[in-house]
C-alpha positions as CSV (number, residue, x, y, z in Angstrom):
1,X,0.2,81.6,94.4
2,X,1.3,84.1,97.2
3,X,-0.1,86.7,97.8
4,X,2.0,89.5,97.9
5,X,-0.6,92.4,99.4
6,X,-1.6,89.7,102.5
7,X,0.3,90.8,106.0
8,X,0.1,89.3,109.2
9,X,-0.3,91.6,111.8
10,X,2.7,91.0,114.1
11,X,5.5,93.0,115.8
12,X,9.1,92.9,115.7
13,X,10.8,92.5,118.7
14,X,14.1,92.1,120.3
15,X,14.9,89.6,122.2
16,X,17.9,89.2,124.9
17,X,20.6,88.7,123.0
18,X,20.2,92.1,121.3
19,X,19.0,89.8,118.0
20,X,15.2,90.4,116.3
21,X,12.1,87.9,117.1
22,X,8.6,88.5,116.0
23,X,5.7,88.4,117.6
24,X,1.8,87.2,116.3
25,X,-0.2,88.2,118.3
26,X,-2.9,85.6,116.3
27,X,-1.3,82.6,118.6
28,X,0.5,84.6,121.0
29,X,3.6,83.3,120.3
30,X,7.4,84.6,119.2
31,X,8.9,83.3,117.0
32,X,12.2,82.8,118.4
33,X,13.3,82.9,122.1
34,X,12.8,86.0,124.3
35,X,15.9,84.9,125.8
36,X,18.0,85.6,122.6
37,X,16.9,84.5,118.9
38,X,20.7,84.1,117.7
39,X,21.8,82.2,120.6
40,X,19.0,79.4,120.4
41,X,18.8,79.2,116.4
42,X,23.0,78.4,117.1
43,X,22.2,76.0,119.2
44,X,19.2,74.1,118.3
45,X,19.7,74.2,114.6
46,X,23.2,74.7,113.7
47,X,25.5,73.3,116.5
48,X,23.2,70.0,117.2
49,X,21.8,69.6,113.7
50,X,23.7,71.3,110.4
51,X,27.4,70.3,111.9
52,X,26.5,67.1,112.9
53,X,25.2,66.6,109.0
54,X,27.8,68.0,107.9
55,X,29.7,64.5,109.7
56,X,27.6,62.6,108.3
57,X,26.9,63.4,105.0
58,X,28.1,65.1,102.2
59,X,25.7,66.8,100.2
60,X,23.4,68.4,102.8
61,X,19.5,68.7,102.1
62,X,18.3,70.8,104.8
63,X,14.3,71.0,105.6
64,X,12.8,73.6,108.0
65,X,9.1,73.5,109.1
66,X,8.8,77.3,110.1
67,X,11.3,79.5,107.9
68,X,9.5,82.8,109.9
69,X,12.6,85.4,110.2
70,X,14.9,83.1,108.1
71,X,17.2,83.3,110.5
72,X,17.7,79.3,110.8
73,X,18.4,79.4,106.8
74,X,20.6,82.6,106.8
75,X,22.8,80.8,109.5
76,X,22.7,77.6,107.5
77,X,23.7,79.7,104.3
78,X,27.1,81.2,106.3
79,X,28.1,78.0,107.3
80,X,27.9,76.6,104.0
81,X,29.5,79.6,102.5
82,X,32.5,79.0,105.7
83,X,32.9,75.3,105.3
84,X,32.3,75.5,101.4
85,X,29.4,73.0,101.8
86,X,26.4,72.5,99.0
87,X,23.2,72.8,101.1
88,X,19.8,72.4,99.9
89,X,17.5,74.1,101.7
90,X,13.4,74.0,101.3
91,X,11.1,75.3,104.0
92,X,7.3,75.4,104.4
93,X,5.8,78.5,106.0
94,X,2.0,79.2,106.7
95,X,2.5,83.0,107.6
96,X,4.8,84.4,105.0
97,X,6.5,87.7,106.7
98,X,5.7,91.0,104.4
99,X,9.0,92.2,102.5
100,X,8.7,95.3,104.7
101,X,8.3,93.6,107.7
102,X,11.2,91.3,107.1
103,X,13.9,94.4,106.5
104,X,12.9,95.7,109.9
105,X,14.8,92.3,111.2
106,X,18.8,92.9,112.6
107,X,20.7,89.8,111.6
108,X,22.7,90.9,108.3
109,X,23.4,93.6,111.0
110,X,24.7,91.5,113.7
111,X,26.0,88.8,111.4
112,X,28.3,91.4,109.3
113,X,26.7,90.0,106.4
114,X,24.2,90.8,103.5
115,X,21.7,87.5,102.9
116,X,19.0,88.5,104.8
117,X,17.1,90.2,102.3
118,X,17.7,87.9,99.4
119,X,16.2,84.5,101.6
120,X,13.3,86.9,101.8
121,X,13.1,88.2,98.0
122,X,13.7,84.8,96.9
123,X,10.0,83.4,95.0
124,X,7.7,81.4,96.7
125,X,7.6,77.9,95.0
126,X,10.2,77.3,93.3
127,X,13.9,76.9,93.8
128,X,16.1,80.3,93.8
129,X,20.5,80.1,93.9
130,X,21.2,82.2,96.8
131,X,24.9,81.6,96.5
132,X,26.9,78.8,94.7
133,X,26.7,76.6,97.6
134,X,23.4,77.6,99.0
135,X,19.6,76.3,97.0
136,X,16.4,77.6,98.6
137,X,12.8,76.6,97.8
138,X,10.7,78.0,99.7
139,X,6.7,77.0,100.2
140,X,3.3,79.0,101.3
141,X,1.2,76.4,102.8
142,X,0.5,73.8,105.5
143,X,3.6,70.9,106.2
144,X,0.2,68.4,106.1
145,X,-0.3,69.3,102.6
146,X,3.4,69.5,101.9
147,X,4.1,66.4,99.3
148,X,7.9,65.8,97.5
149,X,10.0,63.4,96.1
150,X,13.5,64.8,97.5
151,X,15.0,63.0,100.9
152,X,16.2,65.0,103.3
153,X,19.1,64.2,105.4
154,X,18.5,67.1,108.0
155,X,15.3,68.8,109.7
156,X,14.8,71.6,111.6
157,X,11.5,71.4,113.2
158,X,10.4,75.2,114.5
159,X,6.9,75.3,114.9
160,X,5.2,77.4,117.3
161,X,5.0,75.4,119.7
162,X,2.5,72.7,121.0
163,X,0.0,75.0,122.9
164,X,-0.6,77.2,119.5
165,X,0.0,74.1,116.7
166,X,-1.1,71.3,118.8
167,X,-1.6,69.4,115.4
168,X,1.7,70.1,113.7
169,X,3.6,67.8,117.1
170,X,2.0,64.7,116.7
171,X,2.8,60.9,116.0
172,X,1.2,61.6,112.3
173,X,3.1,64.6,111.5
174,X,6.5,63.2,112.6
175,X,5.5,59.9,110.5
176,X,5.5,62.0,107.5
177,X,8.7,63.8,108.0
178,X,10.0,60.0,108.7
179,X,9.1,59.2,105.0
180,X,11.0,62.3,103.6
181,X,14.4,61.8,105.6
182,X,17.3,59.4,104.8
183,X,17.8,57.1,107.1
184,X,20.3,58.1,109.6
185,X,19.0,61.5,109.1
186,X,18.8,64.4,112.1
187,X,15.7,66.4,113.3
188,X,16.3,69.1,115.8
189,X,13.6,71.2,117.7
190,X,13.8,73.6,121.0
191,X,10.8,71.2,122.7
192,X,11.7,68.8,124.8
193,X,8.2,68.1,126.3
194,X,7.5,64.3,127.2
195,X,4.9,64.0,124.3
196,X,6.8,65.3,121.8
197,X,9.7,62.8,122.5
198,X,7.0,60.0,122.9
199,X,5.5,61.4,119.4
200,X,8.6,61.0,117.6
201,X,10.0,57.6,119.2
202,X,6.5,56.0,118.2
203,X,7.2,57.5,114.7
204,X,10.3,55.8,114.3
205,X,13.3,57.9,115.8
206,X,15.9,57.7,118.3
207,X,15.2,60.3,120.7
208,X,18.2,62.4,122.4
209,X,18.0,64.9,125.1
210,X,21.2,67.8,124.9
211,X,21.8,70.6,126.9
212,X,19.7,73.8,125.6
213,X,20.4,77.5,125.0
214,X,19.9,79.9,128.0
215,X,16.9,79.5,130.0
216,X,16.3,76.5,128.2
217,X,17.5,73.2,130.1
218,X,17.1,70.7,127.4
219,X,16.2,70.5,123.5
220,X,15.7,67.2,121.5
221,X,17.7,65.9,118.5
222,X,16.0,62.9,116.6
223,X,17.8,60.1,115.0
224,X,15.9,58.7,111.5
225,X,15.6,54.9,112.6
């Protein structure tokens, strides 16, 4: 069960764009880009992976390793609301933002919108009906001990990256996400390092390289082989 009195002691920040990031200063990491948090969760997440699923498929079961700000899902949840789209969204999180910490964020702001604070109210553990089209279940705990019977069609891989979570970018980790995705299905991260891509074409994915957000030259999607 969470625990609802346990904080992490971390910093909001913003970042280029004029949007929120957060920084822990446990792994010395944000956790979006300093460059703009808006501008690479668009890109990374939405343009190369949610409307490319939305092509794809029909009903869209979305999984995020990381939901930190909820920024990823809260974009996710406007698109579906735009494109009147059923989305499915579950998300495993090790560090659990405080309720206080999370209303400090500016995205409802900049996104003329009002979802922000119910992705964050929403239980922990089991699944909550944001809006007609939009599902979340969200999950305290580690993506190793992460086990479910749904397939998802669509991931959105936003670790910290390898330097702090060495052990969440390997050839075993991307094996297990293999199991849970359709086949066919996307996986889209903001690391394009050589090992990664070597991880995840050893796990069993098709490995692209697309242009990135600003100051980032390239970003990986994955193909579910």
């Amino acid at each position: 069960m969470r625990n609802p009195e346990k904080k992490t002691e971390i910093r909001i920040v913003l970042t280029s764009d004029g949007s929120s990031s957060v920084f822990n200063p446990d792994v010395n990491q944000h956790y979006h880009s300093i460059h703009g948090a808006l501008q690479e969760s668009q890109r990374v997440f939405i343009e190369l992976g949610l409307y490319a699923a939305f092509e794809r498929f029909g009903e869209i079961r979305v999984f995020e390793m990381g939901f930190g700000t909820g920024l990823n899902a809260l974009l996710t949840l406007l698109e579906a609301e735009k494109n009147q789209r059923t989305v499915s969204y579950t998300a495993v999180e090790t560090r659990p933002l405080s309720l206080e910490q999370a209303r400090e964020l500016n995205f409802d702001e900049l996104l003329d919108c009002h979802y922000l604070k119910p992705l964050h109210e929403a239980p922990w553990n089991r699944p909550a009906s944001i809006t007609p089209v939009f599902e979340l279940v969200k999950y305290e705990g580690r993506l190793q001990d992460f086990r479910t019977e749904n397939r998802f069609n669509l991931v959105y891989f936003d670790a910290f990256a390898p330097e702090a979570q060495p052990e969440l970018w390997t050839q075993e980790i991307f094996e297990q996400l293999a199991v849970m995705m359709h086949p066919g299905g996307l996986l889209t991260t903001y690391c394009s390092k050589g090992t990664v891509k070597r991880n995840l074409q050893a796990a069993g994915f098709l490995v692209e390289k697309h242009r990135g957000p600003a100051h980032k030259r390239d970003v990986l999607r994955a193909i579910r082989l």
